[in-house]
N, C-alpha and C positions, 0 to 999 in steps of 0.2 A: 504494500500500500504506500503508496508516494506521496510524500509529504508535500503538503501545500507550501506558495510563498509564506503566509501566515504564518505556518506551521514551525516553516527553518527561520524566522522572525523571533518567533515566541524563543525555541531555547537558546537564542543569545542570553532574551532577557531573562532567563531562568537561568544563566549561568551564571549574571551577572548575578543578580538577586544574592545566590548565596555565596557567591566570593567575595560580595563586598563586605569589610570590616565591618561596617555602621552597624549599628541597634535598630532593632525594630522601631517601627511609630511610637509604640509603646514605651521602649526603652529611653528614646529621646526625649519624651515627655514629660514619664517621671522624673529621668535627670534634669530636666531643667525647672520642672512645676515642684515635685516632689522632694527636692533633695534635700534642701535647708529642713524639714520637718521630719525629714526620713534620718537624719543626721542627731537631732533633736530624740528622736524615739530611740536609737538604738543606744543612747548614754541614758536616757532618764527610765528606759525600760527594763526590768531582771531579763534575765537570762533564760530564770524558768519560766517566763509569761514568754517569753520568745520560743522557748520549746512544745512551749503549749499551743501555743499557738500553729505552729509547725507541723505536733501532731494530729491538730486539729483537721489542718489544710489537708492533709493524708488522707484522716477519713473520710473529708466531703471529699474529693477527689475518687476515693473508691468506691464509693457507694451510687456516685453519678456517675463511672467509669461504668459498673454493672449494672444500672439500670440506662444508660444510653441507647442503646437497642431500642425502648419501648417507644421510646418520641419518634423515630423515625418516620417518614412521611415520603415514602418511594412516590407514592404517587403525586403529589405535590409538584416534586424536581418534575416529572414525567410531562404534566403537566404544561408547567411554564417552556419545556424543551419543544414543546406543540405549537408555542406559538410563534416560533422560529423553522422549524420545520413540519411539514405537514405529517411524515409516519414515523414516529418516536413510540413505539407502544411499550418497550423495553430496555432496558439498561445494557443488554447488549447494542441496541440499537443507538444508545447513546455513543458508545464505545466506538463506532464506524461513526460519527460524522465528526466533520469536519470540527478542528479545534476552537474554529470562532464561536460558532453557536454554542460547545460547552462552557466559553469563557463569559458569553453573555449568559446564561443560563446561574454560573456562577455566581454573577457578580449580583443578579437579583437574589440570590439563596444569602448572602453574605449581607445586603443592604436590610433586606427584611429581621437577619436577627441581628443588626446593628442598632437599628430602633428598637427593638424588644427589650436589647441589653441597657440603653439610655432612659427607657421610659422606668422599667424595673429600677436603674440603681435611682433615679427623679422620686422615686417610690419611697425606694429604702432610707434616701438617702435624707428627706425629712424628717425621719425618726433619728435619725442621726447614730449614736452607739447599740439603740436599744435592737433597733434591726437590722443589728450584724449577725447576727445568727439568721439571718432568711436570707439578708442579702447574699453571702459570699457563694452559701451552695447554690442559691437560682443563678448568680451570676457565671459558675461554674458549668453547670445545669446547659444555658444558652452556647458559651463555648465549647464545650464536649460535640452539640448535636450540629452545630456549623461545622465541625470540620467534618461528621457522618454526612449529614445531608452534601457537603462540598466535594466528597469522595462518590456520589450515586451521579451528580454531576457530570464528573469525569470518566463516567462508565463503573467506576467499583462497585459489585454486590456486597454491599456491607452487613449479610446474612453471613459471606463467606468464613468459615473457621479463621480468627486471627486480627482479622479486619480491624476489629475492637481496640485488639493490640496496637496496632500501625497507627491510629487515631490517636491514643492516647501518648505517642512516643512524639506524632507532629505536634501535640499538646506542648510537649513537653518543650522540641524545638523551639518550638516558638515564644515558649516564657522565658527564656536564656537563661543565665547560669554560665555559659560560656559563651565568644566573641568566633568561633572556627563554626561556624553553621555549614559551611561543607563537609568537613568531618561527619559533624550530625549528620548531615546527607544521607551520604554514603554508610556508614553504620546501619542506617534506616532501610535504605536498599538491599545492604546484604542481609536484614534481616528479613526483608521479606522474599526474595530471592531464595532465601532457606527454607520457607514456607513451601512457596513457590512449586519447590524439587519435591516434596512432601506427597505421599497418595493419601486422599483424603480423611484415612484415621487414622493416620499419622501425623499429619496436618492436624486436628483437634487433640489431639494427645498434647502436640507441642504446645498451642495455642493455650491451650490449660495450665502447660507450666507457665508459662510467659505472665500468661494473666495474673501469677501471685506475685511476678515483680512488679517493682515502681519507679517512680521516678527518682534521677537523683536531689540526690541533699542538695547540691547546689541550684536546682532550678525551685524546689520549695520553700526555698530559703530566700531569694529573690520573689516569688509570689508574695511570702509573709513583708516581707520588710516594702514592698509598695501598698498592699493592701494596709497595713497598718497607717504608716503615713496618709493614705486616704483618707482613713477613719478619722485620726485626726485632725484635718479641715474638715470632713464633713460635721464635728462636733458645735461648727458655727453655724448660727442661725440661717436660714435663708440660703447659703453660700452651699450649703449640705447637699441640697436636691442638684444642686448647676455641679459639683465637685463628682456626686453621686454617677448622675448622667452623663457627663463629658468622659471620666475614667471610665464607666462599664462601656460604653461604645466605642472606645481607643481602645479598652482591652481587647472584645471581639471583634475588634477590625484588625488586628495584632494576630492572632491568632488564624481569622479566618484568611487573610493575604498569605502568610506562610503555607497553611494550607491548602491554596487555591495554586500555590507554588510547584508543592510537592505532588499532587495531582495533574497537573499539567505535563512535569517534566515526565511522570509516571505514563501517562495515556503516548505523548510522544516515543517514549523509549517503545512501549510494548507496537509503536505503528512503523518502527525504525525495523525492528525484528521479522514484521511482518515484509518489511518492503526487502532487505535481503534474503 
């Protein structure tokens, strides 16, 4: 299958994307919105409220890693793919066309829980400390199902054994912890490449060990220490909701652009394979 002009367009800028040093949106933002407060937190804060906090992040992160699956909304993506092409009835079908219409297909999956994620923390963020315990897992919640719904997009059956996996590892790229996101790439590829080789129960076998690991300490360590800083302004009056909202929509547009990344370069690789 020969790739479009588009097509040899796109993975420049996907190769750009993750060779360039810079931080994500996200990353820029806190450091420059965040940092004088985030600085401020991490002397006036114990250690153990910072591990608690840590731990905390873990378990909402597991528990909306294992119940992700249930939001999903295949027909949704299918949907809006129809209004770009007239016979889309399947995610195979998605998988053969052309990379424009999955990237306009994406870019609406990713706008829509952008506002989800701004109106939610405009929500949380009036109550200011007291609904930090709804905010952080919905806001978790909303990113987890961008990058599933951003993967059906790009053709992946995210039923398939592992998927869950791969989802929650671009999660994890994309919160940083480290400055080599092509590393992370590639680590990502070859894990799922491993998969990949796998006959299907042996493929869920793996997939089931995989699923008891997690993320590293250094990317839930960078989640705690921005979210806390958040919390922090969001403690002012008025300022809460605008602080709430602007961060949870930088955060899943963070997330879901990484994603929309890794998916891209993912459907081109597998249409390079085909085309030799």
């Amino acid at each position: 299958m020969a790739l479009s002009s588009y097509e040899r367009k796109a993975q420049d800028e996907i190769e750009r994307y993750f060779r360039s040093p810079e931080e994500g949106l996200l990353g820029r933002v806190s450091r420059t919105l965040f940092k004088p407060v985030e600085v401020v937190a991490e002397r006036l804060v114990p250690d153990s409220v910072l591990e608690a906090a840590g731990n905390a992040v873990e378990a909402a992160l597991k528990g909306i890693h294992q119940l992700s699956g249930m939001t999903l909304d295949v027909d949704a993506v299918l949907r809006e793919a129809r209004k770009h092409a007239e016979v889309v009835d399947s995610i195979e079908h998605l998988r053969r066309q052309d990379l424009r219409l999955c990237d306009k297909v994406a870019e609406e999956v990713a706008s829509q829980h952008g506002v989800v994620a701004a109106l939610e923390g405009a929500g949380c963020g009036l109550g200011g400390l007291a609904l930090l315990a709804a905010d952080v897992p919905l806001l978790f919640g909303v990113a987890m199902r961008v990058v599933r719904q951003l993967g059906v997009a790009y053709g992946v059956d995210p039923t398939t054994p592992g998927e869950s996996v791969l989802a929650l590892k671009i999660f994890e790229l994309a919160s940083g912890g480290t400055r080599d996101r092509y590393a992370e790439l590639l680590q990502l590829e070859a894990l799922r490449d491993e998969l990949d080789g796998l006959e299907p129960q042996k493929r869920a076998e793996k997939a089931a060990v995989l699923a008891t690991m997690f993320m590293s300490r250094e990317a839930v360590k960078r989640i705690v220490s921005v979210l806390l800083s958040r919390k922090l302004l969001q403690t002012v009056p008025v300022a809460g909701a605008v602080v709430g909202a602007g961060f949870n929509y930088l955060f899943v547009a963070d997330i879901a652009e990484t994603a929309r990344q890794v998916y891209r370069r993912r459907l081109l690789l597998e249409k390079a394979k085909l085309e030799v």
